[in-house]
Structure formats: structure tokens, C-alpha cells
N, C-alpha and C positions, 0 to 999 in steps of 0.2 A: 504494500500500500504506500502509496506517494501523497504525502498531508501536502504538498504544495500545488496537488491538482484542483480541479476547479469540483466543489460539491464533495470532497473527503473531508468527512470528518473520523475525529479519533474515537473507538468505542470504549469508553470508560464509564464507570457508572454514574460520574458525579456531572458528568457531562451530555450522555445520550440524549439526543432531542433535541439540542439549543446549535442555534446557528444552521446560516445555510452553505457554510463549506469555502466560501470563494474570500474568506479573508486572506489567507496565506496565498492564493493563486494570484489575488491583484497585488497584494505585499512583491513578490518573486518576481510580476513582471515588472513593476514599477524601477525595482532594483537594479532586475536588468536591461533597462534601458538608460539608467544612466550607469552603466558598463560596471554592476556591481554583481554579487551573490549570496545567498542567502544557503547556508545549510544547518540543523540540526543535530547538536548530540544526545544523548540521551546520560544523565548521571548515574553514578555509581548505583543509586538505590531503585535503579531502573524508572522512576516515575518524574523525578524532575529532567527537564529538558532545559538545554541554553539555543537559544537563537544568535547562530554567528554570520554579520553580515558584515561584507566586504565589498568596500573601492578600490 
């Protein structure tokens, strides 16, 4: 699963149901268009995520 396509969302339970997917997708192009990127890691405890984005 790619959270940066348009309409993925993540299935978590605190989560399921809210949002319609395309926040990360217009985030991702907007980045890439001013010649940047966008990727995700995931933390030690498996549940926290860092958003690393790059010019």
C-alpha cells in the first residue's frame, strides 16, 4: 500500500473512516513540483511515523 496515492488511507482503528485519502497525494505533488520529496519512516515502536521532506 502507497499512503501517498490519491484515496489510501491507513487502516488503524483510531483512524478508520475519517478522511478522504488525497491529503498526502496533493502534499507529494505539490513537493514535487517545486523539485522536492516526500518519504516516510516508520519508528522503532512500529506506530509513530516521521514525514521527511526534501529540496
Amino acid at each position: 500500500m502507497n499512503i501517498f496515492e490519491a484515496f489510501v488511507t491507513e487502516n488503524a482503528s483510531s483512524t478508520a473512516g475519517q478522511g478522504t485519502g488525497l491529503g498526502l497525494a496533493v502534499t507529494r505533488r505539490v513537493i514535487k513540483l517545486h523539485g522536492g520529496s516526500i518519504t516516510v519512516e516508520k519508528g522503532t515502536n512500529g506506530y509513530t511515523k516521521t514525514f521527511v521532506i526534501r529540496f
